[in-house]
ZAMARGU-4260 file (C-alpha; in steps of 0.2 Angstrom, whole numbers, plus 5000, padded with zeros to 4 digits):
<rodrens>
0) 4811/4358/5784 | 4829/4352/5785 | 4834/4366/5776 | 4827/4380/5784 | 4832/4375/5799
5) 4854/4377/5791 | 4846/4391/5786 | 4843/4399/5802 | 4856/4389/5809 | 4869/4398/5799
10) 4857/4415/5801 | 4863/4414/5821 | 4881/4408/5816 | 4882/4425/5804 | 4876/4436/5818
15) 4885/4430/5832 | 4902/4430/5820 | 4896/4449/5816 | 4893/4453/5836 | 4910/4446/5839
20) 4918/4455/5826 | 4910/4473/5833 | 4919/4466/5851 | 4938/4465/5845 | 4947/4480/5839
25) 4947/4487/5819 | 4958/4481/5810 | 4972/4489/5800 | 4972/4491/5780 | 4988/4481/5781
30) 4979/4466/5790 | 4966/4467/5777 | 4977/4467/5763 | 4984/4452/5770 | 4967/4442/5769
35) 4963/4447/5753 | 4979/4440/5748 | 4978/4424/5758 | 4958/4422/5749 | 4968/4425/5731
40) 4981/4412/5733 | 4967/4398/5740 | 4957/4405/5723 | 4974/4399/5713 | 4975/4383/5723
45) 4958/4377/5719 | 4953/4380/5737 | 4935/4387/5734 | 4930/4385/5751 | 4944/4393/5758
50) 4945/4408/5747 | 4926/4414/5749 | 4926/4413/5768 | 4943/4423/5768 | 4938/4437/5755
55) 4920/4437/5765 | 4929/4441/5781 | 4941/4452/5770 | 4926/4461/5762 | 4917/4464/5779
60) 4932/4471/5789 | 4934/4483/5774 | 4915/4489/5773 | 4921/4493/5791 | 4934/4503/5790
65) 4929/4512/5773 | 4939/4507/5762 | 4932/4506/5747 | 4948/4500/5738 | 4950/4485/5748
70) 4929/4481/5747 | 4932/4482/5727 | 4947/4471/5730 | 4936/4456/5740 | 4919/4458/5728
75) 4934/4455/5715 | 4940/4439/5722 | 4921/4434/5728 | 4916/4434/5709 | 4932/4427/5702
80) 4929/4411/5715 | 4908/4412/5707 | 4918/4413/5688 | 4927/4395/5693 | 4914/4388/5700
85) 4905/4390/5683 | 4891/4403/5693 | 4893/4414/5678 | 4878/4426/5684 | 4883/4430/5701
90) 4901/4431/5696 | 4895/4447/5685 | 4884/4451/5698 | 4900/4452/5712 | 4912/4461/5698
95) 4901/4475/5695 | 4900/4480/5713 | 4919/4479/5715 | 4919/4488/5700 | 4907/4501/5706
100) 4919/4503/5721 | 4933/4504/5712 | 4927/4517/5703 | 4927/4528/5718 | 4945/4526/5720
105) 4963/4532/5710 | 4968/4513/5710 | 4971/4510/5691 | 4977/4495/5692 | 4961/4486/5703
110) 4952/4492/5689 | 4961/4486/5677 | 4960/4469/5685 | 4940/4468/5685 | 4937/4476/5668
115) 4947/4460/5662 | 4938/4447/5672 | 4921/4454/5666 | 4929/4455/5647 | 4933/4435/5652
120) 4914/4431/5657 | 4906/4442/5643 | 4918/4435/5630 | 4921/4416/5632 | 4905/4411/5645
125) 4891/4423/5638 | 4898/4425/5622 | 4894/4443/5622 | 4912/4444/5611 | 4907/4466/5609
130) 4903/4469/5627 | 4917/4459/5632 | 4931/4467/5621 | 4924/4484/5627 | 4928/4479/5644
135) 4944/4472/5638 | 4950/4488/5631 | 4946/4498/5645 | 4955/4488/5656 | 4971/4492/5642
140) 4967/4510/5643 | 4970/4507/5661 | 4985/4498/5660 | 4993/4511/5649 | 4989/4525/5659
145) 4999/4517/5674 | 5013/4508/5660 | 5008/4488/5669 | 5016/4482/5653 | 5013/4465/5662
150) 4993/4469/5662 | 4996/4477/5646 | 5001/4458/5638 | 4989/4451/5646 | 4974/4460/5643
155) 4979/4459/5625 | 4982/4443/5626 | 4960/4442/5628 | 4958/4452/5616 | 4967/4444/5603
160) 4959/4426/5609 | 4941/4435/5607 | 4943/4440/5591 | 4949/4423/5584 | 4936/4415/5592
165) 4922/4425/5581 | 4934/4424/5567 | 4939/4440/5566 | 4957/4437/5563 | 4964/4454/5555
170) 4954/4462/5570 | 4964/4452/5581 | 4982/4451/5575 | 4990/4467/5578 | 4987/4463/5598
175) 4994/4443/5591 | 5010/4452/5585 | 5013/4464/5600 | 5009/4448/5612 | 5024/4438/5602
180) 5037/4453/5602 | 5035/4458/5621 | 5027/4442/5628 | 5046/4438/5634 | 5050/4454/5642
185) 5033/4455/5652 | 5024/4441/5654 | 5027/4425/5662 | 5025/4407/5658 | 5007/4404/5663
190) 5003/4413/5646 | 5014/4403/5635 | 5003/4388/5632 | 4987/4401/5625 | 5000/4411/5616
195) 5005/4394/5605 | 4986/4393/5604 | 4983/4407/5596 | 4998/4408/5584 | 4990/4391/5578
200) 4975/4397/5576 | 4979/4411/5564 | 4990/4401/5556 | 4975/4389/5554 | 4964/4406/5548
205) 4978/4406/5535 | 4980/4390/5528 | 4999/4388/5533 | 4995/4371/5541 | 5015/4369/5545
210) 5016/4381/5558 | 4997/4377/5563 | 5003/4361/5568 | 5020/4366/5577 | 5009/4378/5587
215) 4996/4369/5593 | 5008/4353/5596 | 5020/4364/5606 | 5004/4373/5616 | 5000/4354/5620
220) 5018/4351/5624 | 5017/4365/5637 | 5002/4363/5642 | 5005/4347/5649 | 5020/4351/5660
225) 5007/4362/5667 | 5000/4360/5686 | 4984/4369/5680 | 4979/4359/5663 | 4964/4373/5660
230) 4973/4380/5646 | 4977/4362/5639 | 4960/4358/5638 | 4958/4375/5627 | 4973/4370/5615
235) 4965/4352/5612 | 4947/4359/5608 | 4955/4373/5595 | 4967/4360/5590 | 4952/4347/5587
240) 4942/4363/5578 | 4956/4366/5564 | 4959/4348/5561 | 4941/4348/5558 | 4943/4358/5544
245) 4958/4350/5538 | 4947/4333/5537 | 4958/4323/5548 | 4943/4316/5559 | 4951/4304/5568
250) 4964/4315/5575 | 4950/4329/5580 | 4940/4316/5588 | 4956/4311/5599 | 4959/4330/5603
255) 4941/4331/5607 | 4937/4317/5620 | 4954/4324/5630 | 4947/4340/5629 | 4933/4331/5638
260) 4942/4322/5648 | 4952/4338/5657 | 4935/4349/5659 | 4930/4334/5668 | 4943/4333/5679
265) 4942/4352/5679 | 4924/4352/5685 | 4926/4341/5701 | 4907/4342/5709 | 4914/4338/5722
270) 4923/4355/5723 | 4907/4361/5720 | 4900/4353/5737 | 4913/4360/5748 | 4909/4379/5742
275) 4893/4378/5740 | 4892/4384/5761 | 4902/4397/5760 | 4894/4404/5745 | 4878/4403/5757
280) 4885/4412/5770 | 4890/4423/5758 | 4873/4428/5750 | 4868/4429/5770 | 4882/4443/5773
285) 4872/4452/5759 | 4855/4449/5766 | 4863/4456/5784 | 4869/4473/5775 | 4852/4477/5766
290) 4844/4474/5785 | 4859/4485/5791 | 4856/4500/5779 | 4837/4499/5784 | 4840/4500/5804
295) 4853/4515/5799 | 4839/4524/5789 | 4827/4519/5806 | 4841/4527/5815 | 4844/4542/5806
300) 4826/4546/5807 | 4824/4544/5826 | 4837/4557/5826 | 4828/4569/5814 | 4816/4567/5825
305) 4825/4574/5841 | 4832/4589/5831 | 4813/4594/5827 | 4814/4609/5838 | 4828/4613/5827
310) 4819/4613/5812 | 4802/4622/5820 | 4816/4635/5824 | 4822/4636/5807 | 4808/4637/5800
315) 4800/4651/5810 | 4817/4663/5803 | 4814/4657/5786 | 4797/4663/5789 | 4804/4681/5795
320) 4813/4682/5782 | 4799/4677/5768 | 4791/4692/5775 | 4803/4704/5776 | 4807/4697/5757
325) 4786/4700/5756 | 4788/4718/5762 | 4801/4721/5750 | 4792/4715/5735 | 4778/4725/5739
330) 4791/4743/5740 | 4800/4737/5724 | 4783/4735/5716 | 4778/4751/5720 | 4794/4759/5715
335) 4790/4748/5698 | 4774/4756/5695 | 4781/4773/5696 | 4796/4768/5683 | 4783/4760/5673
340) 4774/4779/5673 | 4789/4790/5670 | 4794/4776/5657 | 4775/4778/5649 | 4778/4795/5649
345) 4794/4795/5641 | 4788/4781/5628 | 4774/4795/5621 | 4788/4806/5620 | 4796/4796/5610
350) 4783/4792/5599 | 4778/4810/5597 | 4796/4813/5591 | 4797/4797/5577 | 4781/4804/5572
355) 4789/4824/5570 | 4804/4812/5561 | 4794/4804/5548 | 4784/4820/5545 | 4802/4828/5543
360) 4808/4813/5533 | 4794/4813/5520 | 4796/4832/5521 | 4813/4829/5515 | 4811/4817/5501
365) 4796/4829/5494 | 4810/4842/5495 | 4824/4833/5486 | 4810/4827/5474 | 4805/4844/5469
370) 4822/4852/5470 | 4828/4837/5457 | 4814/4841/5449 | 4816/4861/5445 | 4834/4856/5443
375) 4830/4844/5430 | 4820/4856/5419 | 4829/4869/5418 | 4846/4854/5415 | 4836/4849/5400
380) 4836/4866/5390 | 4855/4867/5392 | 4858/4850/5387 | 4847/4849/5373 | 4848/4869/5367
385) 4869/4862/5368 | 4867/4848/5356 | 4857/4860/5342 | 4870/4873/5342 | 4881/4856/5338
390) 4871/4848/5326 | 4868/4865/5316 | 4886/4875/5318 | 4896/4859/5314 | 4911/4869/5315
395) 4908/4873/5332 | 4910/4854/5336 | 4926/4859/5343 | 4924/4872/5352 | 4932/4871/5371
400) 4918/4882/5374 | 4902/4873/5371 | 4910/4857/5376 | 4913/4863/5392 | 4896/4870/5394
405) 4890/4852/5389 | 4901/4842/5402 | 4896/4853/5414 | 4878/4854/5413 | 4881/4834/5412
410) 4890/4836/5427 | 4878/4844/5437 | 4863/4831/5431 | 4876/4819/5437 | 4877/4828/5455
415) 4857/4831/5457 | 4856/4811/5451 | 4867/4807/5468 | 4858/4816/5481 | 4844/4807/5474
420) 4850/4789/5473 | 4857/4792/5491 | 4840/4798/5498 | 4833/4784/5488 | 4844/4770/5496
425) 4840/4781/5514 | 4821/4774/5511 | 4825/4757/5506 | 4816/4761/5490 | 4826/4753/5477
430) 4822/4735/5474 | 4835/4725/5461 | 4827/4720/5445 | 4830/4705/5435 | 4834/4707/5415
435) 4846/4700/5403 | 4863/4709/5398 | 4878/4710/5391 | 4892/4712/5403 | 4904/4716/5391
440) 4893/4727/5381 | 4890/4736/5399 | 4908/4738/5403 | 4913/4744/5386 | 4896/4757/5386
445) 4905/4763/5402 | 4920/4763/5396 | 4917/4775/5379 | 4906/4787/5391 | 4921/4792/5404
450) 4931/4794/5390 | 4930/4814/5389 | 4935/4813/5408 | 4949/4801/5408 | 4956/4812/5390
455) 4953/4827/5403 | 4968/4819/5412 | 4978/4811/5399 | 4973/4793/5406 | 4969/4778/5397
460) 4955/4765/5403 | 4959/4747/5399 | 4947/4734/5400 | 4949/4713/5404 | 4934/4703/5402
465) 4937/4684/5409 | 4933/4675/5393 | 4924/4661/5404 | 4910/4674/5408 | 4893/4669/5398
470) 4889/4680/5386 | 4871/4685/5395 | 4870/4684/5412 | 4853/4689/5420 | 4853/4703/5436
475) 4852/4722/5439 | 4863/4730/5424 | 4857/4747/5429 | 4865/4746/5449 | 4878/4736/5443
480) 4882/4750/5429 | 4882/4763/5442 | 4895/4755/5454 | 4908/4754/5441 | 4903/4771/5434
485) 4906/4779/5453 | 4920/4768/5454 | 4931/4771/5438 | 4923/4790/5439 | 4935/4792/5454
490) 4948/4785/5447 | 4948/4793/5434 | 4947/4811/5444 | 4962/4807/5457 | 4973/4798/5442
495) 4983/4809/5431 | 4994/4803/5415 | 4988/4786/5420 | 4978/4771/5420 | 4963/4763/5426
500) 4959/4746/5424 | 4943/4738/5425 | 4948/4719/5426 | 4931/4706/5427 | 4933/4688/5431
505) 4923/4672/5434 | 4926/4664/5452 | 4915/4649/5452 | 4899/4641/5447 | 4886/4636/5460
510) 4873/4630/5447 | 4865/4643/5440 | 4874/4656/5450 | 4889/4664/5443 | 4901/4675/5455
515) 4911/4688/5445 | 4924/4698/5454 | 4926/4714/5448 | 4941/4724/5452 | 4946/4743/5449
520) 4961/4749/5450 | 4971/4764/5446 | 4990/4772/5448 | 4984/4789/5454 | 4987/4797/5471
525) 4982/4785/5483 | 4973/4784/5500 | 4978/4787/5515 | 4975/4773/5528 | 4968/4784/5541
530) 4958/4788/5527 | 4951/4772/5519 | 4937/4770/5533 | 4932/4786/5530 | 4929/4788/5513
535) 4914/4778/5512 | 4904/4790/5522 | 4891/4803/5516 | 4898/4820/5511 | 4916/4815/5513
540) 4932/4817/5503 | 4949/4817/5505 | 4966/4824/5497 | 4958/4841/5492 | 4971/4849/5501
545) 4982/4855/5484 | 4971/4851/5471 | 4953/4855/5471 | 4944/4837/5466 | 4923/4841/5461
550) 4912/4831/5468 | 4898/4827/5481 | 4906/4816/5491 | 4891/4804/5488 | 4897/4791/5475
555) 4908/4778/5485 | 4895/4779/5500 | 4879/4775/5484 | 4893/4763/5479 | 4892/4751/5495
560) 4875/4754/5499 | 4869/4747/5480 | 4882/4733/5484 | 4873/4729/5501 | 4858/4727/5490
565) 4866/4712/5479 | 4874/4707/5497 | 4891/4710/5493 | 4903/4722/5501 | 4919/4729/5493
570) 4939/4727/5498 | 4948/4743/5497 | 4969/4741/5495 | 4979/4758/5491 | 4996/4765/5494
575) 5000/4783/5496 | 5009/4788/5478 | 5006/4770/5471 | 4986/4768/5466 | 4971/4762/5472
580) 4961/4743/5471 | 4943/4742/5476 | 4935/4725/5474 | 4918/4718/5475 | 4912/4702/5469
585) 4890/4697/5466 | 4881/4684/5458 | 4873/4683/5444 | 4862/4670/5436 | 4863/4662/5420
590) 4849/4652/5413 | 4850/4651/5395 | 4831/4647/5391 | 4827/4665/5400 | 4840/4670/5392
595) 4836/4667/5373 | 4814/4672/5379 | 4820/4689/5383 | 4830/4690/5369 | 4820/4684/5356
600) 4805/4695/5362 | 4816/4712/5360 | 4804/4722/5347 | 4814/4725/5329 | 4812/4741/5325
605) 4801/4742/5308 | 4796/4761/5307 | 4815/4768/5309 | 4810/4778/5292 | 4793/4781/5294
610) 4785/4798/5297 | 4773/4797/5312 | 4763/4811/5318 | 4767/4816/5338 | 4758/4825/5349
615) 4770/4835/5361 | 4761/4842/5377 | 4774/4852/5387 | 4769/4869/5394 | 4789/4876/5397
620) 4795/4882/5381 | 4813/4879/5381 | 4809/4860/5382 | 4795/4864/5368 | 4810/4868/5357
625) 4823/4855/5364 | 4810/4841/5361 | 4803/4848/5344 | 4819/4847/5336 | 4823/4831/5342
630) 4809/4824/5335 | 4811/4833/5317 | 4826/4827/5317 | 4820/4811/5314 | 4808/4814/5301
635) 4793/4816/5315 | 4779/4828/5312 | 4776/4838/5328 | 4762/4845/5335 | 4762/4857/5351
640) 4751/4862/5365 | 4756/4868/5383 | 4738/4865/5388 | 4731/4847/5395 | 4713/4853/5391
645) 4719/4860/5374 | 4727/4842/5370 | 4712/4832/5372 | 4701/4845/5360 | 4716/4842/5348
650) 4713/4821/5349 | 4696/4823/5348 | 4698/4832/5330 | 4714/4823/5327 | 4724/4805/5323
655) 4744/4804/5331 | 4752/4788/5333 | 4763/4795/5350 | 4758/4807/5363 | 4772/4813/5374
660) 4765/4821/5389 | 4774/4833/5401 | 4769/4828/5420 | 4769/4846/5430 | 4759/4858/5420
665) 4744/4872/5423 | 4727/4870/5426 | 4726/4851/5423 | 4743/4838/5425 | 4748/4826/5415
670) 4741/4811/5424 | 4723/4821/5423 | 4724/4822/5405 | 4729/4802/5403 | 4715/4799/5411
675) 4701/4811/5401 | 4710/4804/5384 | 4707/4785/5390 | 4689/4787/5397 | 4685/4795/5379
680) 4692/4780/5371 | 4707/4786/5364 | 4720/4773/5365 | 4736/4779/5357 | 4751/4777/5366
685) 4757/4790/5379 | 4773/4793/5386 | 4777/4802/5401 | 4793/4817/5398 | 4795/4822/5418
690) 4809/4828/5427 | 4802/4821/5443 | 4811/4802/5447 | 4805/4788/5435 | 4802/4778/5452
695) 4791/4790/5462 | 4778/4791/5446 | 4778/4776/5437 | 4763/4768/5446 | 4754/4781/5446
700) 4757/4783/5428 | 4752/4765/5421 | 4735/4769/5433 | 4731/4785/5423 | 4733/4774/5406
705) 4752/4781/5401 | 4763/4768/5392 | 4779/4770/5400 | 4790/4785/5407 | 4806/4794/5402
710) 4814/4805/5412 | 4821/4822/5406 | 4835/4827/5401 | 4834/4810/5392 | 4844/4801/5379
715) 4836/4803/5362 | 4841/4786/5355 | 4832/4780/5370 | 4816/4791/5367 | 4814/4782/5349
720) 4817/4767/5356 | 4802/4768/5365 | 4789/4778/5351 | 4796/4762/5340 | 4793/4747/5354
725) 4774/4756/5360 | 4772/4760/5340 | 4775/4742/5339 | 4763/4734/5351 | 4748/4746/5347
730) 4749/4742/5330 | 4750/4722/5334 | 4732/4726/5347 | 4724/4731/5330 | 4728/4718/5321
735) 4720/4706/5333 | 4705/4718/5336 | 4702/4715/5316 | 4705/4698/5314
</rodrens>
């Protein structure tokens, strides 16, 4: 009952002291800072009592005027009264609202002030050493941006004592050497006992008991001279640690029980008893401000209250203007279903068009197809028709005449392949294959068949193969083939008694992936650079001004749409009068196990010199001839029909070990006829000879019961290959069947 009654008592006081304080005039900033000052120097004079009813008066006046400087300023000396009074909680409780007010300000240095006496608490009372040293360190960072190299000595001063005291030594000593260069210069004497301390303690750490000693004994020394004998009580309880360690007892327990002795003294209660009011009141000033802020909300809602007509007014324009927004939603939706409409309409327009587009793309294809095609054939006469007059008038071998008719027919096949590639690319219908080759054996091929072109000019090809490169690598030879081919092709043409060099190198390994650079360069007449971008478009060439270069135009455009495949591009460098570089790098894999399976199941080729019978069903009688006499040639026996119906009577009465079958004939095709030979149980091998492109046919093919697919005017080394490997495998199917 006593109690409540101070209670209230002081309850009265408080309100009465506030009442009296709303009756004189506001004070100045400058009378403020004078309290806060008088409330620091009772806090240094032990004068508990003193110091919290001054900062209290301090802290209200300046929760009065505003400023939130000063308010962070009082909470700061409020918590450091709490810190000495050993109230450890509500000193943290009274730092953090100074801080939180200090954080409103520009005032580096009040914030540098309270981020150290919270690093102080947290370190040496809660021993929370990482919290603490956080704290400490941003006080530093605010010490350094305003250069208070006296805060700055200080602050590090902490640190340094709260990293030895979790042994942390090494942590700690680069502050330690900074504190003993400069502690002269900016500090002052009050931190000359600690400094000692610690330069005893490190030396302690480090076993140099010699200057261990001197310091501690000098800290002591000091320390005693002292008014304020905290900081000698600190020294005799690190001195009576170390000399712990060091085994001398007796002299720790003497250091120990003054230790004792000066927190004792320290700790007057009855220092305790005389604050312990003001620190009531205090807590009752809180109280007051948390009743204050409520009547001010009461307040504040009373006046809301009166400016409701306000708000009725405002609301009934908001609600003019959500209708007049209303009505013009409505128009724009309106206005939005007639766009959608005309949008609609212009939608199955568009479609109606991509249709016609597809219709005339797939128009387009089946033309090149068919015009390839009739090209093809007729190609396939000249070529072959060339080589017998060859092989039978050997002293027509050099004649410039039949060469040329030969390298121009070539020619043209070569033309009629691009536009076919090209529409192939168009139609995304070229997918890389995976098969196992020689690169050098690739380059060199290349190489000895643009020979008669580079001769044509008088230029020599030269060829550098990094020796790094594995000897098999595993990817698309036939699209890599004809990059280069494209590539050294028109060097070749725009190069005249010169060089091109086809230089191949290994740029790194990412496991199984190996990038090769491959780089083609040339001394011929160069590009210009206006030109360089253009050159890789469909249909264009340049520098035909004087000298009239043949070609489609077509090859360097195939060239970086097969590389877009491999996802590569290529680098073109070239100077006017000086030569040309294009450069393209792709990945290949190497995997030495696939590698020696695909190698090790390449057929041998066992019948080279045995005669087999062949049935060659081709209704265009040019090709009859062509084919015949390539096939006699090696020692085949040929037997000819231009009919499909014809062909399948002729199995029915006869044996063949290969069938070649023409695709595009009269009255029944070749696909037709595949099929009537299979369902009558027929199984020797067929092979397709068409001039239509391998990859348009091929499925069909295998459906109708063909083998596998040549395409005229075909290599004939390639054609035996073939007879030998299907010769091969058909004759392997028997053996099982027997056994």
């Amino acid at each position: 009952m006593y109690l409540i009654r101070i209670f209230l008592l002081l309850l009265v006081l408080n309100i009465f002291n506030i009442n009296c304080y709303s009756l004189t005039p506001t004070p100045s900033s400058k009378e403020i800072t004078k309290l806060t000052k008088q409330a620091s120097k009772y806090l240094r004079n032990s004068n508990f009592e003193k110091s919290l009813i001054t900062a209290r008066l301090a802290l209200h006046q300046a929760i009065n005027v505003k400023d939130d400087n000063l308010v962070s300023i009082s909470y700061n000396t409020i918590g450091a009264n709490y810190e000495k009074l050993s109230e450890y909680s509500k000193a943290i409780f009274f730092y953090k609202k100074a801080l939180s007010y200090a954080n409103k300000t520009d005032n580096d240095t009040t914030k540098a002030w309270i981020n150290n006496n919270l690093g102080n608490i947290y370190s040496f009372e809660k021993k929370q050493y990482k919290q603490g040293i956080n704290y400490y360190k941003n006080s530093l960072d605010y010490s350094n941006k305003i250069s208070d190299s006296s805060e700055i000595v200080l602050t590090k001063l902490n640190i340094t004592w709260a990293y030895f005291d979790i042994g942390h030594f090494d942590e700690g000593l680069p502050y330690l050497k900074f504190i003993n260069k400069y502690y002269k210069k900016y500090g002052d004497e009050s931190m000359v006992v600690i400094l000692n301390m610690l330069n005893g303690m490190y030396y302690g750490f480090k076993e140099d008991h010699k200057n261990a000693n001197s310091s501690f004994l000098n800290a002591i020394k000091l320390g005693n001279k002292e008014i304020y004998k905290s900081d000698l009580s600190f020294t005799h309880q690190e001195y009576s640690k170390y000399l712990l360690n060091k085994g001398e007892y007796k002299k720790a327990y003497e250091n120990l029980a003054i230790y004792n002795e000066i927190t004792e003294e320290i700790n007057n209660k009855e220092i305790l008893k005389k604050a312990n009011m003001a620190g009531i009141n205090l807590e009752l000033d809180e109280y007051k401000r948390e009743i204050d802020k409520i009547e001010i909300e009461r307040d504040l809602q009373y006046q809301s209250l009166k400016k409701s007509r306000i708000i009725v007014i405002l609301f009934i324009v908001v609600l003019c203007f959500l209708l007049i927004l209303l009505y013009t939603l409505f128009k724009n939706n309106n206005f939005k279903k007639k766009a959608n409409q005309e949008l609609s309409l212009a939608n199955d327009k568009l479609l109606i068009a991509k249709e016609k587009a597809e219709e005339a793309s797939i128009l387009k294809s089946q033309f090149v197809s068919t015009i390839t095609h009739e090209l093809r054939t007729p190609l396939y006469g000249v070529v072959g028709i060339t080589n017998m007059l060859l092989d039978e008038h050997k002293e027509l071998a050099d004649s410039p005449h039949l060469n040329s008719l030969k390298f121009s027919a070539r020619y043209l096949l070569s033309l009629v392949n691009d536009v076919l590639q090209i529409n192939k690319i168009e139609e995304n219908r070229i997918v890389l294959e995976s098969m196992s080759f020689n690169i050098s054996d690739e380059i060199n091929m290349i190489k000895n068949s643009l020979s008669f072109i580079a001769k044509n000019n008088n230029n020599f090809i030269i060829v550098n193969i990094d020796s790094a490169i594995p000897e098999y690598l595993i990817g698309d030879k036939l699209r890599l083939s004809q990059i280069i081919i494209n590539l050294v092709s028109n060097a070749l043409k725009f190069t005249k008694n010169g060089e091109v060099c086809i230089d191949v190198n290994l740029l790194k390994v990412t496991n199984k992936s190996h990038s090769i650079e491959f780089k083609i360069k040339d001394t011929g007449v160069g590009i210009a650079i206006e030109d360089q971008d253009k050159i890789f478009e469909k249909f264009v060439q340049v520098g035909r001004k004087e000298v009239d270069y043949q070609g489609t135009g077509l090859g360097l455009s195939i060239v970086k749409r097969l590389l877009s495949l491999f996802g590569s591009d290529i680098i073109l460098e070239s100077t006017i009068g000086v030569g040309t570089v294009f450069t393209f790098t792709i990945d290949f894999d190497f995997d030495p196990e696939k590698t020696n399976e695909i190698i090790n199941n390449i057929p041998v080729d066992l019948s080279y010199n045995k005669q087999l019978k062949v049935l060659l069903v081709e209704d265009n009688k040019i090709n009859q001839i062509v084919t015949e006499k390539i096939l006699k040639k090696n020692n085949y026996t040929c037997t000819i029909t231009d009919d499909g119906y014809k062909a399948i009577k002729i199995l029915e009465e006869d044996n063949f070990d290969i069938i070649l079958m023409d695709i595009n004939m009269p009255l029944i095709n070749g696909f037709e006829t595949s099929r009537r030979i299979r369902s009558k149980g027929i199984e020797t091998p067929i092979i397709a000879l068409t001039a239509f492109d391998k990859e348009e046919i091929t499925e069909e093919a295998i459906s109708a019961g063909m083998d596998d697919v040549i395409v005229k005017p075909f290599d004939s080394v390639e054609l035996f290959k073939i007879i030998n490997v299907l010769i091969t495998k058909n004759k392997s199917h028997d053996l099982k069947t027997i056994f």
